[in-house]
N, C-alpha and C positions, 0 to 999 in steps of 0.2 A: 345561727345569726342569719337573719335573711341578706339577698344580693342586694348591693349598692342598687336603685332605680339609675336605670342610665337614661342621658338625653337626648333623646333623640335628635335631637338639633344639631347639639355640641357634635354630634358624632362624625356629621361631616362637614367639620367648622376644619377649615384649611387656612386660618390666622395664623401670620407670623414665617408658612411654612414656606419654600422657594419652589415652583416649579419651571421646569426645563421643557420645554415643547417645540419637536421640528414638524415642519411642514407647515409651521402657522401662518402661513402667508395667503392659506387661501381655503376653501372648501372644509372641509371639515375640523381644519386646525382653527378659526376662525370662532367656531360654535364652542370647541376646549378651551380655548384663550379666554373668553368671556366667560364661560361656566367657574373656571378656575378664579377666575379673577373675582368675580360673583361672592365668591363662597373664602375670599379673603386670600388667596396667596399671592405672592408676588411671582413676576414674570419676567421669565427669560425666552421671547420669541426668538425661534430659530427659523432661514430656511433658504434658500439661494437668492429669492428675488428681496433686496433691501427696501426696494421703495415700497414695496407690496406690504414688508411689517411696520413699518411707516404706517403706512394706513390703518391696521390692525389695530396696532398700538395707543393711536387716537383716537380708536372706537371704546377701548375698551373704559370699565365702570370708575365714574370720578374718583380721584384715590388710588386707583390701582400701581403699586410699585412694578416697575416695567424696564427691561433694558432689550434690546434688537442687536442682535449678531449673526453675521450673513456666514451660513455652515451649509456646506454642500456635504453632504452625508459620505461619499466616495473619498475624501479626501481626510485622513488620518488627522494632520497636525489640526485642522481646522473644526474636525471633533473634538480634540483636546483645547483649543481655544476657547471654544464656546462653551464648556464646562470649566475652564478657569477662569475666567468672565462672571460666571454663575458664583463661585465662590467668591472672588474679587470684592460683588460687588454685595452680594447677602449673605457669604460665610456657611453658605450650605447646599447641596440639592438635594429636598427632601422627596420630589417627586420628577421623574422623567417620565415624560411621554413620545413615546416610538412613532409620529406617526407620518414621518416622511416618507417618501414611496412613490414610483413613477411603473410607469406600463412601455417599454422599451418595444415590444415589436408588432405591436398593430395585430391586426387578427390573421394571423396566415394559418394556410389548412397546418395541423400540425408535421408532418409530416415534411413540410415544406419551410420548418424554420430557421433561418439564417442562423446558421452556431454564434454570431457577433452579436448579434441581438439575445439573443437567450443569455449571454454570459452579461453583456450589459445590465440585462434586470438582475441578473442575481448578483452581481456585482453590488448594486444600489440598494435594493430591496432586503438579500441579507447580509454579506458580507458589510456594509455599510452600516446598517440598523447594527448587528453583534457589536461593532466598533462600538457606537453610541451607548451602547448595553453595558458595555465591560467599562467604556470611560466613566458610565455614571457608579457604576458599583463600587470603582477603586474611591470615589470620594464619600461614598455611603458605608462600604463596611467598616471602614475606622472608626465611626462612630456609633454602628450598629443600630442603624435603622434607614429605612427608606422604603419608595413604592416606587416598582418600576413597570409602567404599563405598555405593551405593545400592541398596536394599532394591527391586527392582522384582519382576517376574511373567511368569509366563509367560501370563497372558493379555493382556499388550502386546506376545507373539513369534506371535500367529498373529489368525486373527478366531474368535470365537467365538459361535455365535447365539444371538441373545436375549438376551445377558449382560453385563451390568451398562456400560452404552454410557461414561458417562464414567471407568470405572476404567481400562475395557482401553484405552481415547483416553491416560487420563494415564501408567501405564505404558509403553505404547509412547513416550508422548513423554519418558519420564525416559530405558531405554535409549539413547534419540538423544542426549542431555544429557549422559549419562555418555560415550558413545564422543567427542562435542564436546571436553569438557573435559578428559579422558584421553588425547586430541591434542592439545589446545591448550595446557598445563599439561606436557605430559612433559618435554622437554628442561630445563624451570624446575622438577622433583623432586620434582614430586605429582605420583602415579597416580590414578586414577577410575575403577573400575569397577562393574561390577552384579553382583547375586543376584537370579536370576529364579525364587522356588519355587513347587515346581509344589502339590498341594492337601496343605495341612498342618493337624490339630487347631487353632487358636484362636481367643481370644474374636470373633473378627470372622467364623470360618468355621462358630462351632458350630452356628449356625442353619440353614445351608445342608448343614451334616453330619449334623444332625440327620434330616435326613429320608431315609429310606431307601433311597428310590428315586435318589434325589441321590449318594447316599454308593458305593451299588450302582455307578451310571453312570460315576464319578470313578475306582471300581477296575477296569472295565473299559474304562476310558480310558488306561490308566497300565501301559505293560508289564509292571511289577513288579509289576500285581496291587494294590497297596494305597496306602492316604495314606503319606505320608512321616513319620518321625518328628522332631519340632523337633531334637533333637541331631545327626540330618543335615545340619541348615545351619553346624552349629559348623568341621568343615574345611574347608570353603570362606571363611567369614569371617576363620578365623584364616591363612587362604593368603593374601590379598588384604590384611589388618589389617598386616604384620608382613613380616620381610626375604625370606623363603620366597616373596613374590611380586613381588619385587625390579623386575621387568622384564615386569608382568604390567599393563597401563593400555587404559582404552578397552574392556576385552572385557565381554562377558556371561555367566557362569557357570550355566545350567539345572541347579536342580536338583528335578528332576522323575519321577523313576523312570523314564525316556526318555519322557515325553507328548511332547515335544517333538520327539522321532526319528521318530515316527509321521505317517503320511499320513492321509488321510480325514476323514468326520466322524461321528461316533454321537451323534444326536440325544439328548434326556433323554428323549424320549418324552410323551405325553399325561396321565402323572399326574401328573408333575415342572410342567409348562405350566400344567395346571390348579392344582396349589400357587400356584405361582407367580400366578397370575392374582389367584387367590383372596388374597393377598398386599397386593397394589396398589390400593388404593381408587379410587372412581370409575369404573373401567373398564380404569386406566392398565395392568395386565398383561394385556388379552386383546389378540392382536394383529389387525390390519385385514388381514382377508381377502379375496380377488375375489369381489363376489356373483353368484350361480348361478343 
């Protein structure tokens, strides 16, 4: 008997389904919020700033089912609020999206980085995101299915110098987090997987893109030649969101113009270092050199 034709359409048709997303208040949770909504699901915007998904909320596509719940990812009861809220008020989360995430200690040489700030991002970045991980799974494996996507990077897929010591630590350790629980979770009907983007426009990268010589080094890092555009990460999310990624758990998706395909390193050079420096108070961005 030949296979059913499947539709290609249908396959990432996300009606009827609930998605959970932190960080939507701005930059790339933004671009989610509307792709998801797009493509029929209902939405439970999460993220600290309330007025900010306020705004969101009223962008997004006429129709769209939508509820706003202010979740600081650090704070335990308040992950568990915003996923009872999510049931409350659609009776399911069929899809969580990881993608809240903050950059705690500025650029210091590494060497030089405040242990308060280092523990700060990992605090937020994983221990935080895991919480949200584990709250969404206790309402998904009872019923044996769900998609749970993590928002990570591609500076937790390689080492990077000088650059930002507890983002690329917490990154890398979401990856390990996602392939963990995207084995452990499969045969029970949640997948886990990652989004690792590579340098894209927003509010958290403007500063860094701002500077020219930064922006310069990024495009000549990136085979493509340039930053990526946020509606790049919409087929991959809706791959991984929806049936279209049926038997797709545990992987990591780069998307990065191939930065990731590439060997070597291209330093930023002595302008970028001196930014940088000049950056970090107290001395925290110049790095400890051998003396001569």
């Amino acid at each position: 008997m030949p296979p059913t034709p499947l539709d290609a359409g249908s396959l990432f048709d996300l009606a009827g389904k609930t998605a959970v997303l932190t960080g939507a208040s701005s930059g790339l949770g933004v671009t989610f919020a509307n792709a998801l909504a797009a493509n029929g699901a209902n939405l439970v915007l999460a993220a600290r700033r309330e007025d900010r998904l306020r705004e969101v909320q009223a962008g997004l596509p006429s129709g769209t089912r939508s509820i706003v719940t202010r979740c600081d990812i650090t704070q335990p009861d308040e992950i568990e609020a915003m996923c009872d809220a999510a049931m409350e008020e659609f009776g399911a989360i069929d899809v969580f999206v990881a993608n809240a995430g903050v950059v705690t200690e500025g650029v210091p040489a590494i060497e030089k980085t405040p242990p308060a700030a280092f523990a700060a991002g990992m605090d937020a970045n994983v221990t935080g995101t895991f919480n949200c991980l584990t709250a969404a799974a206790r309402r998904m494996l009872p019923v044996g299915k769900g998609s749970i996507i993590v928002i990570a990077s591609i500076a937790g897929m390689s080492g990077h110098r000088g650059f930002f010591p507890a983002y690329t630590a917490a990154k890398a350790a979401l990856i390990q987090v996602a392939r963990n629980m995207g084995s452990a979770w499969a045969s029970r009907g949640v997948r886990v997987n990652a989004i690792a983007p590579g340098w894209f426009p927003t509010e958290m990268t403007e500063g860094l893109l701002g500077i020219p010589a930064f922006a310069d080094m990024c495009d000549r890092m990136t085979p493509a030649g340039r930053l990526g555009r946020p509606e790049e990460l919409v087929g991959p999310l809706l791959l991984l969101a929806s049936d279209a990624g049926s038997y797709v758990t545990g992987s990591v998706v780069a998307v990065d113009g191939g930065w990731t395909a590439t060997t070597g390193s291209s330093p930023a050079g002595d302008e970028v270092a001196e930014i940088f420096a000049g950056l970090m108070p107290g001395g925290l961005g110049e790095p400890i050199v051998p003396a001569r």
